[in-house]
MDTraj code that builds the backbone (N, CA, C; nanometers):
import mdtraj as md
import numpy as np

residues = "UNK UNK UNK UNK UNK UNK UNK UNK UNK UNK UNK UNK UNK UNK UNK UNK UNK UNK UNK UNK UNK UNK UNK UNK UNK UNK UNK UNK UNK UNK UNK UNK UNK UNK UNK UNK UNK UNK UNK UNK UNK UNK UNK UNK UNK UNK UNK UNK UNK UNK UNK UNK UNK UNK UNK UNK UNK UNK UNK UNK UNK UNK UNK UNK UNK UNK UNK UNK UNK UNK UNK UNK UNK UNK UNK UNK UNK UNK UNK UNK UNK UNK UNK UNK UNK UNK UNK UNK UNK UNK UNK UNK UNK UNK UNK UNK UNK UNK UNK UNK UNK UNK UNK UNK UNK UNK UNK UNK UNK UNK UNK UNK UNK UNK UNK UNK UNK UNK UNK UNK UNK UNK UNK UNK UNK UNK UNK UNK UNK UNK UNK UNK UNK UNK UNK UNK UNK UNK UNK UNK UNK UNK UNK UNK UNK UNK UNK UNK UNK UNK UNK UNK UNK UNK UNK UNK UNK UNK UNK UNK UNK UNK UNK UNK UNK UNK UNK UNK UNK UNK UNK UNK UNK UNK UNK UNK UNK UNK".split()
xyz = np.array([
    [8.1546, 1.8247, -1.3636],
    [8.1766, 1.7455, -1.4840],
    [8.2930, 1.8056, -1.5634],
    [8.3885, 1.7489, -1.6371],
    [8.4808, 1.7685, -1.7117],
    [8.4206, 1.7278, -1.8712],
    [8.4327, 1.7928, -1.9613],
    [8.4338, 1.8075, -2.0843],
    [8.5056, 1.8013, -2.1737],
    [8.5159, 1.7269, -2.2900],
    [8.6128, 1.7423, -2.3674],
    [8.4976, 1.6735, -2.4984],
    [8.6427, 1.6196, -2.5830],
    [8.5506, 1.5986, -2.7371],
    [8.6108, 1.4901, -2.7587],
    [8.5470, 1.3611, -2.8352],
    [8.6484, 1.2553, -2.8725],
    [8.5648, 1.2489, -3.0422],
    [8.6550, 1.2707, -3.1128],
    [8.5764, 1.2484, -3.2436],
    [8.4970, 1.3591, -3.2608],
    [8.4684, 1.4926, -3.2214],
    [8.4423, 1.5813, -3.2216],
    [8.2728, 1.5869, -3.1643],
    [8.2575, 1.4531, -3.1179],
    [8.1675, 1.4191, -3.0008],
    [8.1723, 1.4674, -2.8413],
    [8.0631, 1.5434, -2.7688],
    [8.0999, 1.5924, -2.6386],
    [8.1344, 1.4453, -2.5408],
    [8.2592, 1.4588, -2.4860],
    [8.2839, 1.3481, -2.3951],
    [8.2564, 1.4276, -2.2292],
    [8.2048, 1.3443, -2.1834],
    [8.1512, 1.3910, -2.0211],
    [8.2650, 1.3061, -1.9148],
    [8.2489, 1.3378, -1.8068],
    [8.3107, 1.2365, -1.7091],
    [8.3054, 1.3505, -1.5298],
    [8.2844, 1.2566, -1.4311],
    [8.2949, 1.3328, -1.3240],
    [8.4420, 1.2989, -1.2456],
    [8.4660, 1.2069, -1.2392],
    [8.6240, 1.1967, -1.1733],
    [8.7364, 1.1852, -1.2472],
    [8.8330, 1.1899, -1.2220],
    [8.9660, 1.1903, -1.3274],
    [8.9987, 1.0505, -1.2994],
    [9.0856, 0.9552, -1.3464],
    [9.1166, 0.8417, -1.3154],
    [9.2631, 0.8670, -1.2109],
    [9.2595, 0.7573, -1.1056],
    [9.3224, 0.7682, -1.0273],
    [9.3604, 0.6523, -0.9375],
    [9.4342, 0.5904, -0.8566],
    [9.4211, 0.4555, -0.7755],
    [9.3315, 0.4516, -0.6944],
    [9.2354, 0.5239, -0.5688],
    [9.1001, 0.5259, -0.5592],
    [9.0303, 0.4465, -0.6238],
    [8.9466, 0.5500, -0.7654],
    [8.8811, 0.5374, -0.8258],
    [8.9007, 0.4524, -0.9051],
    [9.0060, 0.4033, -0.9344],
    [9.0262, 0.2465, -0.9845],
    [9.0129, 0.1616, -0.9281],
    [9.0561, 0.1617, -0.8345],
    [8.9822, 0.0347, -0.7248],
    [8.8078, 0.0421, -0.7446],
    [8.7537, 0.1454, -0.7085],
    [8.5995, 0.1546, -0.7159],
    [8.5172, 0.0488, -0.8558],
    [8.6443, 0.1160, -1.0024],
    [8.6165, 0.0311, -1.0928],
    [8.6652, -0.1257, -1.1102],
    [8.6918, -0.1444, -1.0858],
    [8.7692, -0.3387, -1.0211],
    [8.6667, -0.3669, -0.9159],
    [8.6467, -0.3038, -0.8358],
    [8.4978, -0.3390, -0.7290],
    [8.3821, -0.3824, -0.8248],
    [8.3412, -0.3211, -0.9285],
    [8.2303, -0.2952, -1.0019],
    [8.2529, -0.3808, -1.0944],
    [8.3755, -0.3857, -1.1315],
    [8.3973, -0.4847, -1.2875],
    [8.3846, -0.6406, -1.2579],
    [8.4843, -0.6560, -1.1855],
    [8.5426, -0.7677, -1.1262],
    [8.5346, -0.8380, -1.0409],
    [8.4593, -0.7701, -0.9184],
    [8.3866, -0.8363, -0.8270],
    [8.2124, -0.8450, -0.7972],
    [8.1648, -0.7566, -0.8987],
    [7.9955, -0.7355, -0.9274],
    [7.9742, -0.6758, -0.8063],
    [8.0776, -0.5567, -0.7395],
    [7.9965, -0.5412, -0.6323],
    [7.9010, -0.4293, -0.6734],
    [7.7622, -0.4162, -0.5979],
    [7.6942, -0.3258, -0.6237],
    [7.6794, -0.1977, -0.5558],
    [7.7568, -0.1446, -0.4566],
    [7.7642, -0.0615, -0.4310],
    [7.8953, 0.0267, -0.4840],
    [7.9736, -0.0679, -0.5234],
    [8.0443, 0.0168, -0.6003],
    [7.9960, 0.1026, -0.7483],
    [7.8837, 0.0138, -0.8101],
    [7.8290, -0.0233, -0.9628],
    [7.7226, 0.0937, -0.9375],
    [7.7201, 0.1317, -0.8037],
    [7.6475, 0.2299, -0.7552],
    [7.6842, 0.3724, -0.7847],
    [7.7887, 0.3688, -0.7718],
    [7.8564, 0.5306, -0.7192],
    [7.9231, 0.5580, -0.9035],
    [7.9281, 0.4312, -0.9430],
    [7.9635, 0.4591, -1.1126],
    [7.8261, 0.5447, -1.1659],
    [7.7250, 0.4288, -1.1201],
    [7.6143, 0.4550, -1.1781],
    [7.5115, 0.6225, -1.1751],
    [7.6246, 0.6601, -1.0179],
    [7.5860, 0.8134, -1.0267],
    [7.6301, 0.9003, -1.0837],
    [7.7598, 0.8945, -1.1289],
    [7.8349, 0.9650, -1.1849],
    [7.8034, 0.9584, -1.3440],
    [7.7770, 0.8763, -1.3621],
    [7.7350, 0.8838, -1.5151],
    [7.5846, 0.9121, -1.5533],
    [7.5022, 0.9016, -1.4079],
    [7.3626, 0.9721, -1.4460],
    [7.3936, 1.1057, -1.4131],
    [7.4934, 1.1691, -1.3476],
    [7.4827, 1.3100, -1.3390],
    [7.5627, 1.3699, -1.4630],
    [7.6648, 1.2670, -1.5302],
    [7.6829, 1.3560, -1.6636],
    [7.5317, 1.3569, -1.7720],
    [7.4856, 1.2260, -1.8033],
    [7.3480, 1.2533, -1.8824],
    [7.2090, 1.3541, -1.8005],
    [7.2130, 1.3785, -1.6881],
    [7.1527, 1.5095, -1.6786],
    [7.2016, 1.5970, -1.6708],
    [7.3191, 1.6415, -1.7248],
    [7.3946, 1.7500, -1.7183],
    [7.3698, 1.7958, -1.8522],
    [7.3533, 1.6937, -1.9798],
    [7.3452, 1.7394, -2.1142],
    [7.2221, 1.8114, -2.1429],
    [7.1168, 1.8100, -2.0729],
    [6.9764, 1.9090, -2.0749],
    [6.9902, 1.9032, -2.2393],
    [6.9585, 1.7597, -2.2480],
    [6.9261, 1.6733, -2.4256],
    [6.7526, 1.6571, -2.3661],
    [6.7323, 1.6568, -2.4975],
    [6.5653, 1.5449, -2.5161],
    [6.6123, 1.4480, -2.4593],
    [6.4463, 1.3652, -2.3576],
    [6.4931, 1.2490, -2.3255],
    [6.4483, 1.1290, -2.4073],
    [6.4546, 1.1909, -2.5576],
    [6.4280, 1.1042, -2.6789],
    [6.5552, 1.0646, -2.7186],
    [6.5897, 0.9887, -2.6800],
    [6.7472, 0.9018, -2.6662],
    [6.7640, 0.7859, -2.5875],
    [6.8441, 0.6819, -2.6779],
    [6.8897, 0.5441, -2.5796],
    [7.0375, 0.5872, -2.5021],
    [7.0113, 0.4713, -2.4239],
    [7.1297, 0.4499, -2.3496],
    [7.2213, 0.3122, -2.4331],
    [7.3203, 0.3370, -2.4926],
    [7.4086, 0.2178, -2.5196],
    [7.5502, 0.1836, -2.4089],
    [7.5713, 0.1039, -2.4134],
    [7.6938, 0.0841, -2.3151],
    [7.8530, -0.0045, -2.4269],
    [7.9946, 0.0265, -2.4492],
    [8.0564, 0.0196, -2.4762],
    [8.0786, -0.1833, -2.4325],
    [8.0857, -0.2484, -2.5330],
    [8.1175, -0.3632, -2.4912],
    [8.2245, -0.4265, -2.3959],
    [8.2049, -0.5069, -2.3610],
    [8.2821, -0.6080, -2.2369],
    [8.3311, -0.7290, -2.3464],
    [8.4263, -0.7313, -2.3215],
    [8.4850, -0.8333, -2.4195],
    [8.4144, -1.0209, -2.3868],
    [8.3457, -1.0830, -2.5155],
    [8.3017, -1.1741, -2.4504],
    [8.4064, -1.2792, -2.3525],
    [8.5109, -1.3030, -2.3816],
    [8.5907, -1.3653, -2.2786],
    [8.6103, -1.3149, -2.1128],
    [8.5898, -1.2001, -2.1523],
    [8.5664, -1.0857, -1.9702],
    [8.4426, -1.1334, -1.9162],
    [8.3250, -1.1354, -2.0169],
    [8.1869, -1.1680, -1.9326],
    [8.1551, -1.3628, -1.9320],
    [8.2196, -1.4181, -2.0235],
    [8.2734, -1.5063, -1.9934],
    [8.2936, -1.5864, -1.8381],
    [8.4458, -1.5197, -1.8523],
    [8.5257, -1.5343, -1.6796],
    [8.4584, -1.4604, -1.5600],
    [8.4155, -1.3889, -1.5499],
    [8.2916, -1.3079, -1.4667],
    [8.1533, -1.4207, -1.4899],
    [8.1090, -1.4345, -1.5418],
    [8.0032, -1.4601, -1.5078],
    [7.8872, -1.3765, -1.5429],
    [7.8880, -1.2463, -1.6083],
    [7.8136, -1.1558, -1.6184],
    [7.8783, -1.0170, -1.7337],
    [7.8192, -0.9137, -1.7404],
    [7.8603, -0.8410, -1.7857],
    [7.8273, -0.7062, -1.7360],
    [7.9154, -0.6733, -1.7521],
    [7.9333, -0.5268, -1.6261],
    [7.9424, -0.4368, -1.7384],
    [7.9120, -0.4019, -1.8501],
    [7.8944, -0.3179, -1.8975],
    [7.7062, -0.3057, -1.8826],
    [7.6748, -0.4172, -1.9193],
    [7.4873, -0.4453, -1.9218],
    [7.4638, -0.3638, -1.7945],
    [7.5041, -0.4442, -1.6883],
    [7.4209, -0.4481, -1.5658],
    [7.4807, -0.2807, -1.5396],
    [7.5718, -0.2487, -1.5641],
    [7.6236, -0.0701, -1.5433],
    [7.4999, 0.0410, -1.6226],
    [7.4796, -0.0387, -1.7380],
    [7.4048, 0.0802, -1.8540],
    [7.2435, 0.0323, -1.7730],
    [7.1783, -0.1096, -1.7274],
    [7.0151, -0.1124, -1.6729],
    [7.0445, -0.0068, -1.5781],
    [7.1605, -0.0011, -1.4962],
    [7.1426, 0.0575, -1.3564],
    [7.0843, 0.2486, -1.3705],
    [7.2133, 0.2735, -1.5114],
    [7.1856, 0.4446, -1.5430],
    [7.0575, 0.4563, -1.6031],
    [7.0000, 0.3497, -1.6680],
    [6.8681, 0.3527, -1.7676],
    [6.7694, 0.3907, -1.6384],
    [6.7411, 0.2864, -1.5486],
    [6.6587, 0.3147, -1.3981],
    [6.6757, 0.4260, -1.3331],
    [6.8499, 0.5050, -1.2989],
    [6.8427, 0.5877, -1.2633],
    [6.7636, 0.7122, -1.3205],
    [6.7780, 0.7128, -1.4533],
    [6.8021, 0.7994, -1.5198],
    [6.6766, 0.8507, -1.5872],
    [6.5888, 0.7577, -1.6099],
    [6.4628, 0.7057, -1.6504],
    [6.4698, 0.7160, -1.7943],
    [6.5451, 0.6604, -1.8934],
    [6.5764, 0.6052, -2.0375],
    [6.5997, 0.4914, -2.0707],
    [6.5883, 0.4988, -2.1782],
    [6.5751, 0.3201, -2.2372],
    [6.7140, 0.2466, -2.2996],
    [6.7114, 0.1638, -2.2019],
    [6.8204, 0.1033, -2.3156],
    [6.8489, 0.0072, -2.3669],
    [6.9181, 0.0164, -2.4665],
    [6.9544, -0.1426, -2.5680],
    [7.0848, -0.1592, -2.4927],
    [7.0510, -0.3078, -2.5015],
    [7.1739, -0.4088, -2.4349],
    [7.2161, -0.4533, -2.5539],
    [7.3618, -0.4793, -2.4867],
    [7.4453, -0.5323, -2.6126],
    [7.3931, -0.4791, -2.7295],
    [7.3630, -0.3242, -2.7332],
    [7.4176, -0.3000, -2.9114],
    [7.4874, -0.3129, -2.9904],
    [7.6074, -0.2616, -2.9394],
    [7.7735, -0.3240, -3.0072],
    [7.7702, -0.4173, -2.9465],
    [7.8422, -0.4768, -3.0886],
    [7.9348, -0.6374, -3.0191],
    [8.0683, -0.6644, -3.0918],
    [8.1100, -0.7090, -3.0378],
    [8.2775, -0.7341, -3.1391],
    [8.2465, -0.8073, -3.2284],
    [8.3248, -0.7977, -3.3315],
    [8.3510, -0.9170, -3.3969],
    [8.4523, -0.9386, -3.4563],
    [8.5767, -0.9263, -3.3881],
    [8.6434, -0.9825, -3.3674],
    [8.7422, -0.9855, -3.2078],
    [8.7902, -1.0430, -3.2055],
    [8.9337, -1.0186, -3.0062],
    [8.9554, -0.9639, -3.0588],
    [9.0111, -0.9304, -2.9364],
    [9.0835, -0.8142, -2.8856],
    [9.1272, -0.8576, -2.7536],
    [9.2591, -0.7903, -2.7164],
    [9.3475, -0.8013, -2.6144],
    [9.2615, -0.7117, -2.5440],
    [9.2988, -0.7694, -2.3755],
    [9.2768, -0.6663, -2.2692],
    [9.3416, -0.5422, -2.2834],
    [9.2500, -0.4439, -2.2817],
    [9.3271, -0.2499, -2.2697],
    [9.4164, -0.2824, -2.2031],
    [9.4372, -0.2937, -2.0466],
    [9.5144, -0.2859, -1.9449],
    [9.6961, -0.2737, -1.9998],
    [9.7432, -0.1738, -1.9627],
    [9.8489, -0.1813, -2.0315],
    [9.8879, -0.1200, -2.1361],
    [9.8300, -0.1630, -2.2357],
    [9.8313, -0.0913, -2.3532],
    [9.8899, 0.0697, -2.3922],
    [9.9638, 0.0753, -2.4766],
    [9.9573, 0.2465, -2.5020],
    [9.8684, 0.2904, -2.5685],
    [9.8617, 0.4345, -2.6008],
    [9.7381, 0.4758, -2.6361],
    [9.7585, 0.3926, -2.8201],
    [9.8282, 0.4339, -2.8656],
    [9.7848, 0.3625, -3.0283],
    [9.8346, 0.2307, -2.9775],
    [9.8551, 0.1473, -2.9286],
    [9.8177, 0.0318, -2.9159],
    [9.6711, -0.0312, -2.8553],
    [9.6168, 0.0729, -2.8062],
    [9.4980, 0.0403, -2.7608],
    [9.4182, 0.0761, -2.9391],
    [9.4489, 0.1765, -2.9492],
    [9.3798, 0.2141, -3.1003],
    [9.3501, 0.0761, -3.2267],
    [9.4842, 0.0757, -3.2477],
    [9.4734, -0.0282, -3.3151],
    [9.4366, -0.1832, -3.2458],
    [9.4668, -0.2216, -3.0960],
    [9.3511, -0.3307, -3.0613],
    [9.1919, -0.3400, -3.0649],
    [9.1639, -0.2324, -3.0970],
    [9.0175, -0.1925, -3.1067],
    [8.9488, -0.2257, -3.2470],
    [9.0314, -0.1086, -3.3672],
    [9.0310, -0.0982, -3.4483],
    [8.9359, -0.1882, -3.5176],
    [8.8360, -0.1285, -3.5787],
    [8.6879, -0.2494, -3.6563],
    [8.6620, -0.3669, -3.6190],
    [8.6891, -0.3557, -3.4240],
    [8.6009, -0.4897, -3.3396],
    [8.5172, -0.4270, -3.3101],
    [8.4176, -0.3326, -3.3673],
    [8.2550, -0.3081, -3.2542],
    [8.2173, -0.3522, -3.4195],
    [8.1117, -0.3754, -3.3985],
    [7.9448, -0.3890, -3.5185],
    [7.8145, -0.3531, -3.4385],
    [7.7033, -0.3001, -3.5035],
    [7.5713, -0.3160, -3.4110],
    [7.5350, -0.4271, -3.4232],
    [7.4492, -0.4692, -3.3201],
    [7.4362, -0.6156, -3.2855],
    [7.3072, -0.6138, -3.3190],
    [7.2317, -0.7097, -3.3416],
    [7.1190, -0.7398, -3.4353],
    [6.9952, -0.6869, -3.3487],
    [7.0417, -0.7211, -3.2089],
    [6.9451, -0.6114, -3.1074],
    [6.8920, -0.4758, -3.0834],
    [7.0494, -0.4014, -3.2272],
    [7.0170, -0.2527, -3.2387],
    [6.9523, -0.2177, -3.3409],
    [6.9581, -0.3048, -3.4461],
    [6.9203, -0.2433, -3.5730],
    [6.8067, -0.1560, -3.5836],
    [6.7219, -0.1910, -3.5062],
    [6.5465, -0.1035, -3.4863],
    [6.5714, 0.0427, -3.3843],
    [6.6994, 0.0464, -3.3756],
    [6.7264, 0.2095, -3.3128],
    [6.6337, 0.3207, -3.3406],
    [6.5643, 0.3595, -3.3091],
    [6.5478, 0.4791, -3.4066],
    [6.5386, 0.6096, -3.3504],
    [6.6169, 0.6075, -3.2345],
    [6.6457, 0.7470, -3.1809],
    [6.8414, 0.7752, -3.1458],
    [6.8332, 0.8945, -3.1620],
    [6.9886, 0.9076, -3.1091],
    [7.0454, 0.7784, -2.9884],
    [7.1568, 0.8126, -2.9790],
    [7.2282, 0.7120, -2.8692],
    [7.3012, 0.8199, -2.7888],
    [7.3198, 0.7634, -2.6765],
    [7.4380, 0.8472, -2.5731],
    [7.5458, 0.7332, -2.5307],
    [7.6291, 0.6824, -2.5647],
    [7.7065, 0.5790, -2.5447],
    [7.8270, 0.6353, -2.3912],
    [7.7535, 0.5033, -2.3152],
    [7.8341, 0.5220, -2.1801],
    [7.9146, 0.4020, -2.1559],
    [8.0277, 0.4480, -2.0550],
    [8.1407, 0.3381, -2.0505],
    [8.2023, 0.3870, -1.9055],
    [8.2383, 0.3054, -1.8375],
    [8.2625, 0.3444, -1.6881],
    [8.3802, 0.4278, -1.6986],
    [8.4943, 0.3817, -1.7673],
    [8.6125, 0.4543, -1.7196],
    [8.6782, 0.4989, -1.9001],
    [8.7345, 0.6299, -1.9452],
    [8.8209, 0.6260, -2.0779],
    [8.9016, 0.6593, -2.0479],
    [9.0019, 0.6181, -2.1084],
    [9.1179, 0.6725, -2.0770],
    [9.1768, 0.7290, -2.1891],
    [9.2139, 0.6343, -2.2933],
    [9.2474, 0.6757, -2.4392],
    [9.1576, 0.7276, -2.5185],
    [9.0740, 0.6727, -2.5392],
    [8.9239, 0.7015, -2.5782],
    [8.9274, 0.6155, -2.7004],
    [8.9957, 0.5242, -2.7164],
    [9.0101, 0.4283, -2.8465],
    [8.8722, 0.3505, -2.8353],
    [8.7856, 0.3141, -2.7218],
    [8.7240, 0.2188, -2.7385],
    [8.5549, 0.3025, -2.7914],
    [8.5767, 0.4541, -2.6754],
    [8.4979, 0.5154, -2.7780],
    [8.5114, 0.5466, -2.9401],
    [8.5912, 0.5738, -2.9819],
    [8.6402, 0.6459, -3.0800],
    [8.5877, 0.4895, -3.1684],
    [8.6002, 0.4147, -3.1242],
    [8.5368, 0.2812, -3.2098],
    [8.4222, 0.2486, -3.2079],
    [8.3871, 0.2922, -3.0927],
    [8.2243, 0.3090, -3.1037],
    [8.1357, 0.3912, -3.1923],
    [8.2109, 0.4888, -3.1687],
    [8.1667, 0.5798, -3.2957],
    [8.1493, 0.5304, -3.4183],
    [8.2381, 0.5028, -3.4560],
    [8.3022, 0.4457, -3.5637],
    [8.1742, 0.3507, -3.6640],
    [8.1584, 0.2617, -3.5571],
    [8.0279, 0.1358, -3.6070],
    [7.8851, 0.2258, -3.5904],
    [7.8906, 0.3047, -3.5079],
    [7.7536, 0.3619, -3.4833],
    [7.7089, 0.4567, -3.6103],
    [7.8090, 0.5241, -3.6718],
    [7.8469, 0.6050, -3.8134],
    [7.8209, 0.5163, -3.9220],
    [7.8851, 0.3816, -3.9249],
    [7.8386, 0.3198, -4.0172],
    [7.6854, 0.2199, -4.0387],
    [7.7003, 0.2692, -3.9203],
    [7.4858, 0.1973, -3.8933],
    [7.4100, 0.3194, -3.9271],
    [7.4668, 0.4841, -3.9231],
    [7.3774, 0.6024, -3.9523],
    [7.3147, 0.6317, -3.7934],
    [7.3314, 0.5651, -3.6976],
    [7.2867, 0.6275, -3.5772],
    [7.4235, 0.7231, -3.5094],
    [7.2688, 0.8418, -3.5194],
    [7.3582, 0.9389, -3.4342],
    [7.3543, 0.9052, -3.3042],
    [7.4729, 0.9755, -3.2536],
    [7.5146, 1.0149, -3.0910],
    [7.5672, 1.1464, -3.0499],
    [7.4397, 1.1647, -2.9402],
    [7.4470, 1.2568, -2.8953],
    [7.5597, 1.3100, -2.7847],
    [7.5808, 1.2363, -2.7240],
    [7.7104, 1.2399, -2.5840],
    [7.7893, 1.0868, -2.5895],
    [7.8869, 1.1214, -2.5324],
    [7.9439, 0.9829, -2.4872],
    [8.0064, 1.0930, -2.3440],
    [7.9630, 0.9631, -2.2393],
    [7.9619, 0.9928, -2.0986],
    [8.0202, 0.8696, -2.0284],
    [8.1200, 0.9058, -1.9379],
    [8.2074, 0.7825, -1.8296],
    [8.1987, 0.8952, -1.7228],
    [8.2126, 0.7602, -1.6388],
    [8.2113, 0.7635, -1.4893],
    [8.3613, 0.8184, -1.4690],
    [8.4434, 0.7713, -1.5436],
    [8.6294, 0.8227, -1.5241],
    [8.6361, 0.8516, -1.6329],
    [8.7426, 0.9236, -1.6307],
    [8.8114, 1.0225, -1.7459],
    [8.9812, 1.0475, -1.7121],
    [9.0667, 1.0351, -1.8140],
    [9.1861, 1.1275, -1.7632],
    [9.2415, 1.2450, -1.8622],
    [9.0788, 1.2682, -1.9238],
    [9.1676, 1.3982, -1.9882],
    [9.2639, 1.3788, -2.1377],
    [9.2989, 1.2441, -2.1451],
    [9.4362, 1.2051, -2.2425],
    [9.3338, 1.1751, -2.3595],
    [9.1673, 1.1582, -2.3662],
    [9.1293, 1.0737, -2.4755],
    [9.1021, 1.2129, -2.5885],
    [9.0844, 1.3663, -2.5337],
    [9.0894, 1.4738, -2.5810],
    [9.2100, 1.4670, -2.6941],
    [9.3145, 1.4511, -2.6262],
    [9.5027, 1.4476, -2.6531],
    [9.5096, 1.3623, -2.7809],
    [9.4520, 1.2530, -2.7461],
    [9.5173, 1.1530, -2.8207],
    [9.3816, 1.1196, -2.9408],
    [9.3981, 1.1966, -3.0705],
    [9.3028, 1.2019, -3.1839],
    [9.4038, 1.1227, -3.2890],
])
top = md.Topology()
chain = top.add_chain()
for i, resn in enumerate(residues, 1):
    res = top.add_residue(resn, chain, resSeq=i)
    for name in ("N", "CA", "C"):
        top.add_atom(name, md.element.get_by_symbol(name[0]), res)
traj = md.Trajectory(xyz[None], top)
């Protein structure tokens, strides 16, 4: 596992991002495959047993833009966070965050352009409000860490703490870029 801090939150991750492992995530995102949604799904249960936390904690998952789950058909952030909840044996709230407002696709983006596309689109979603234990907010791949760093953000202004934020990919840059 690689370590770092986003928001002065422990960020986890087991692979670095790479063309591989991007493909693996486009398998998982974009085509629902499940054996790819698989090998995410290990990597991010071996960072949340790596934190040797209470397992008095939810699992939240970083939103999918509704136009993404939309055009899919589904949402691959949900079906990513049931898969670590089963692995993992924790509970989780679906769709806690939700936007409210667009946002452009990351893809592309520089890092403060990703920042500011983010920027006060998460809220908790009416599904979270009855939280009443920490969160560990997981997301398959960060790169910038803008989308965490926004997660935070709404989760701070709801008063729920978080304990980890954990991805399946990492490149190291979301440390960099505060």
């Amino acid at each position: 596992m690689v370590s770092s801090h986003i928001n002065g939150v422990n960020h986890s991750y087991l692979a670095d991002y790479r063309p591989s492992v991007r493909e693996v995530i486009l398998r998982a995102k974009e085509e629902n495959d499940r054996a790819a949604r698989r090998i995410l799904t290990h990597a991010i249960s071996v960072g949340l047993k790596s934190l040797k936390i209470s397992p008095q904690y939810v699992v939240i998952a970083i939103p999918s833009s509704g136009a993404a789950n939309r055009i899919r058909g589904y949402s691959h952030c949900d079906l990513l966070a049931t898969s670590v909840g089963k692995a993992v044996g924790v509970p989780v709230v679906q769709q806690a965050l939700t936007e409210v407002r667009r946002v452009r696709d990351q893809a592309g983006l520089s890092a403060g352009e990703r920042m500011t596309n983010v920027a006060d689109s998460f809220a908790l979603s009416r599904a979270a409000r009855n939280i009443a234990s920490p969160v560990v907010v997981i997301d398959d791949v960060v790169t910038t860490g803008s989308s965490m760093r926004e997660a935070l953000r709404a989760l701070a202004a709801a008063d729920i703490p978080v304990l980890a934020l954990i991805s399946a990919v990492g490149s190291g840059v979301a440390a960099r870029s505060r």
